[in-house]
C-alpha positions in Angstrom: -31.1 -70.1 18.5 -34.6 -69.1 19.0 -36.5 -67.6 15.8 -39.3 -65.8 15.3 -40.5 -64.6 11.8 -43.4 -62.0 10.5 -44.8 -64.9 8.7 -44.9 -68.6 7.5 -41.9 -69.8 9.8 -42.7 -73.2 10.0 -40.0 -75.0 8.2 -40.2 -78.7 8.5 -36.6 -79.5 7.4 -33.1 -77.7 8.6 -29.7 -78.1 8.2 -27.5 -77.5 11.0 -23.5 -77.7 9.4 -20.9 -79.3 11.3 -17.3 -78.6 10.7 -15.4 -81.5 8.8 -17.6 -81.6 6.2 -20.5 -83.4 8.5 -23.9 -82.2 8.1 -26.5 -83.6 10.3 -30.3 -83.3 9.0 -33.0 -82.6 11.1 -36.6 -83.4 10.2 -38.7 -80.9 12.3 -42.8 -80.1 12.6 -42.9 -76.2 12.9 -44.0 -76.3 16.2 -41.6 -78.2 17.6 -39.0 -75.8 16.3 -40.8 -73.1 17.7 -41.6 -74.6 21.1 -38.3 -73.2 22.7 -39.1 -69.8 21.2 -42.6 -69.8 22.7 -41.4 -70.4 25.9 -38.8 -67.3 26.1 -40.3 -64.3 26.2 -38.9 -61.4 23.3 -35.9 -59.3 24.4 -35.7 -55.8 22.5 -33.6 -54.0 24.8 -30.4 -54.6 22.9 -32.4 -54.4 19.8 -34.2 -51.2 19.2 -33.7 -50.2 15.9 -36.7 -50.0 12.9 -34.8 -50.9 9.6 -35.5 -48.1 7.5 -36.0 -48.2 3.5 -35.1 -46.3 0.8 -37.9 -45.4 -1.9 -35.9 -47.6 -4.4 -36.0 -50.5 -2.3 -39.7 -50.0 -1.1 -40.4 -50.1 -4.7 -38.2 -52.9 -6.1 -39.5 -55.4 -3.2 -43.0 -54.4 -4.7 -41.8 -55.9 -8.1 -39.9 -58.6 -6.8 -41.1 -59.9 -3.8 -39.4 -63.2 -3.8 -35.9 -61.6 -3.9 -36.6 -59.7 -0.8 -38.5 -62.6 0.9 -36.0 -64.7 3.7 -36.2 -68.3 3.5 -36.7 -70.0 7.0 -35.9 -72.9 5.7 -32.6 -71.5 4.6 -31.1 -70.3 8.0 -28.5 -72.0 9.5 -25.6 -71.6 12.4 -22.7 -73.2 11.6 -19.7 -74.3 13.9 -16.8 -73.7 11.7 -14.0 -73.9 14.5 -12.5 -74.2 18.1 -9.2 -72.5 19.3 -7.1 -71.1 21.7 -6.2 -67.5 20.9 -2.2 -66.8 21.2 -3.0 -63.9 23.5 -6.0 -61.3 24.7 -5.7 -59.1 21.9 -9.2 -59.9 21.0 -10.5 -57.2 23.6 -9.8 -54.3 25.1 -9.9 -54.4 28.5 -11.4 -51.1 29.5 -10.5 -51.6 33.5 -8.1 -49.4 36.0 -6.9 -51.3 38.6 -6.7 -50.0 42.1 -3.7 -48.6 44.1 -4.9 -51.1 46.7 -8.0 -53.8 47.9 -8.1 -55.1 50.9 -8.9 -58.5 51.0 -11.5 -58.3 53.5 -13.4 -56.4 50.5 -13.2 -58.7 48.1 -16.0 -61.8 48.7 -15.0 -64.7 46.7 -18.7 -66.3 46.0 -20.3 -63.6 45.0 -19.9 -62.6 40.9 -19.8 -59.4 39.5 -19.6 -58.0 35.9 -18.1 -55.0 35.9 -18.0 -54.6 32.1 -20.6 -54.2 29.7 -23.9 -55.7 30.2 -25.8 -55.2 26.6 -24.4 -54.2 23.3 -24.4 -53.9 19.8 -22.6 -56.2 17.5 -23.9 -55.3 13.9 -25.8 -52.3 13.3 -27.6 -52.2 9.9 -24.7 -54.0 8.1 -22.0 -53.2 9.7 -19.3 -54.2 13.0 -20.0 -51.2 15.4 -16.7 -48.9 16.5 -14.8 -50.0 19.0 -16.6 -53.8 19.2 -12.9 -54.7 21.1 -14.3 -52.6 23.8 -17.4 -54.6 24.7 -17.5 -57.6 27.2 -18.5 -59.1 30.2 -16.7 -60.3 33.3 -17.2 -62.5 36.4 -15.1 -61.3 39.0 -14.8 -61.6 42.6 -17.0 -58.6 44.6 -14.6 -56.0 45.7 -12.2 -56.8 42.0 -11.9 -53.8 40.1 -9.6 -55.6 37.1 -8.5 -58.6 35.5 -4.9 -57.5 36.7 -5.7 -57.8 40.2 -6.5 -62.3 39.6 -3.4 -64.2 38.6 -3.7 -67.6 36.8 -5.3 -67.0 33.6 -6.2 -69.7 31.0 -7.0 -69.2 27.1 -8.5 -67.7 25.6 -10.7 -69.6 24.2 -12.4 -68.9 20.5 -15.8 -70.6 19.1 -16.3 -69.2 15.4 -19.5 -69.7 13.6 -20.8 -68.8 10.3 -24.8 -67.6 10.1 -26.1 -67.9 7.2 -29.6 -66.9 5.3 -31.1 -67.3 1.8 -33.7 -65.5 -0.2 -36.8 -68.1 -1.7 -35.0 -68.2 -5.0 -31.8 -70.1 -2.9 -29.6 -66.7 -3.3 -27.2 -66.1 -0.7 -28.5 -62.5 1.3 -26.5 -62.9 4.9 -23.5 -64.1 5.4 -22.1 -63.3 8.9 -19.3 -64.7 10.8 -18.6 -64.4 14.1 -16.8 -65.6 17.2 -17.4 -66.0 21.0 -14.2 -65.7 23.1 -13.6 -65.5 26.3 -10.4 -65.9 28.9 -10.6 -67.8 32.3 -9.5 -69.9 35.2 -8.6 -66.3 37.0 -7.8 -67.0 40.4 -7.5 -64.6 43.3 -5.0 -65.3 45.5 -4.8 -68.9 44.6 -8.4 -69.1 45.0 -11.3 -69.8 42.7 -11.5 -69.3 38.9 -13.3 -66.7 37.0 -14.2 -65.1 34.1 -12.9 -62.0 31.6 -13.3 -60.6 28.0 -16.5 -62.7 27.0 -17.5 -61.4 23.9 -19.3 -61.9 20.5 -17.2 -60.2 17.5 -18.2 -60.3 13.9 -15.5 -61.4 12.1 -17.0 -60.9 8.3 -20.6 -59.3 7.6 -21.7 -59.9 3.8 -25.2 -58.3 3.5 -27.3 -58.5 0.2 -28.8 -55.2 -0.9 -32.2 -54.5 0.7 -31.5 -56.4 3.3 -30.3 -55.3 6.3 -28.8 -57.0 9.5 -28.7 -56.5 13.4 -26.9 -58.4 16.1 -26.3 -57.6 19.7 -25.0 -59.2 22.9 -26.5 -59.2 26.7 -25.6 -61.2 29.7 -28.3 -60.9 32.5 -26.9 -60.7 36.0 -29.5 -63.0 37.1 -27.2 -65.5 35.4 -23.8 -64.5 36.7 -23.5 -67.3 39.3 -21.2 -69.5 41.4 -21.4 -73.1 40.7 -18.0 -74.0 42.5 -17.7 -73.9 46.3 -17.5 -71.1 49.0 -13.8 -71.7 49.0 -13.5 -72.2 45.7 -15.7 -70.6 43.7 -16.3 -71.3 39.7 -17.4 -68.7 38.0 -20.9 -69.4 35.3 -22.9 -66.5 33.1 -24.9 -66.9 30.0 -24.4 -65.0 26.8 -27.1 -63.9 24.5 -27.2 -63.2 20.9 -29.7 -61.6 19.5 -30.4 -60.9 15.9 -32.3 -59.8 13.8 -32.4 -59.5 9.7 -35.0 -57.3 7.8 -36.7 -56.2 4.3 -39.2 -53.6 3.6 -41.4 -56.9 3.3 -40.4 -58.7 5.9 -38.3 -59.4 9.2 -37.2 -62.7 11.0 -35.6 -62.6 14.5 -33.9 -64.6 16.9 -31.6 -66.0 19.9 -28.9 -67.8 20.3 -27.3 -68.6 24.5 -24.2 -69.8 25.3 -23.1 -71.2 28.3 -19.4 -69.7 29.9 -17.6 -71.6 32.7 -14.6 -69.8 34.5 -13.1 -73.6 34.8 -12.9 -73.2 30.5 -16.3 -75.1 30.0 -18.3 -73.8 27.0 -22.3 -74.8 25.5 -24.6 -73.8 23.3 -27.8 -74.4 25.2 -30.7 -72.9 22.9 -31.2 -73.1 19.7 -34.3 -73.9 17.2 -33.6 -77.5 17.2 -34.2 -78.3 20.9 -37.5 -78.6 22.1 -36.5 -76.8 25.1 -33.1 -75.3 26.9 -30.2 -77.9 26.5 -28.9 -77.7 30.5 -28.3 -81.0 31.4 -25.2 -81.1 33.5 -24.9 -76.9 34.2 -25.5 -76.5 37.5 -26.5 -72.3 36.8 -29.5 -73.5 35.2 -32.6 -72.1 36.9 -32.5 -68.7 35.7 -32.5 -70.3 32.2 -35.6 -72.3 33.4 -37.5 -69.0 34.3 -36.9 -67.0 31.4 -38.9 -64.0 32.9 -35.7 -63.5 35.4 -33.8 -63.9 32.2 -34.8 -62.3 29.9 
């Protein structure tokens, strides 16, 4: 998760809550926590939107500016749970397969979202229509639908609770949501690759005056093949961006999870590492050069 706030974001201690009651402290100098965020440039293509006000609230923040001031200190991700889904009904695939595809069409190394590449989660509170409609792929070139690869595994779910706090320790954002995704498609026995990845809110508890934007975008540059030509494995990264807002002020930031079509999941960014976590993920570099990223 990388954050960026309007002003004094240089929190020095931060929670990061494990599931099973474990809680793991980490004792942070503010620029270390925001050495990962100065390295990525800002992405406000999926985020475009300037909170807007009402007169009451312009005027109430004036009286009370601590309620309506966001706690850095206070923001947390938390991984509540792992699981397999009983079934895909988590997304809607939006996909028509073809009457026919020859297999000299269809190139087995080289990846292709065919899906959605940026959209909105939450927008100014709320789960946007249709969320079950939004995803991203990896698919063979030349593959029109997940019906057309045989061999699926999962899906897979990772929920996590975000959480935020006004300076008097009052709970203003609580937001729950889950990354899924389905796998291990294989076409014609061969290779294994990637449908329905997804972000979905699951609950979105907003204090009044604040309000709360989340969206999702997976950058072709990091759609990649780290299998074999033969047997190709299917990688991409998922971004989460969001952002949380008052008429006094706004914090923003990232979140990037790494997607395997062989099931493999990571989180590798987030405020509390000094740079990209990637050790082991072969589909690194475009994380390396966030320009081709981001």
């Amino acid at each position: 998760m990388n954050m960026r706030t309007s002003y004094f974001l240089s929190p020095k201690r931060t929670a990061l809550m494990l599931p099973a009651g474990l809680a793991v402290l980490f004792l942070l100098p503010g620029a270390a926590f925001c050495a990962w965020a100065s390295a990525v440039p800002e992405d406000r293509q999926a985020i475009q939107e300037t909170p807007v006000f009402s007169k009451h609230e312009a005027n109430a923040s004036r009286r009370n500016p601590g309620y309506f001031t966001i706690n850095p200190r206070s923001i947390r991700i938390t991984l509540i749970e792992t699981r397999k889904e009983p079934d895909m009904n988590y997304v809607r695939l939006q996909e028509t397969p073809p009457k026919d595809t020859p297999s000299n069409l269809v190139l087995l190394d080289s990846m292709d979202n065919i899906a959605s590449k940026t959209w909105q989660i939450v927008l100014a509170n709320a789960p946007v229509a249709n969320i079950d409609t939004k995803y991203a792929t990896a698919y063979p070139l030349g593959i029109a639908s997940a019906s057309q690869l045989a061999r699926w595994s999962g899906p897979k779910t990772y929920s996590y609770g975000f959480y935020a706090e006004n300076i008097y320790g009052a709970v203003m954002i609580d937001c729950k949501y889950k990354v899924s995704y389905s796998y291990g498609g294989a076409y014609k026995g061969k290779g294994k690759y990637l449908t329905g990845v997804t972000i979905i809110p699951t609950v979105t508890s907003v204090g009044w005056g604040y309000k709360l934007y989340m969206s999702a975008s997976v950058p072709d540059s990091t759609i990649a093949n780290v299998g074999t030509d033969i047997n190709p494995i299917a990688a991409m990264q998922l971004k989460l961006i969001w952002k949380m807002a008052t008429a006094i002020k706004e914090v923003d930031g990232t979140s990037v999870y790494y997607v395997q079509g062989d099931g493999y999941f990571k989180e590798i960014a987030s405020p509390w590492k000094q740079s990209p976590d990637v050790a082991g993920i072969k589909a690194a570099s475009p994380l390396l050069e966030p320009e081709k990223v981001f």
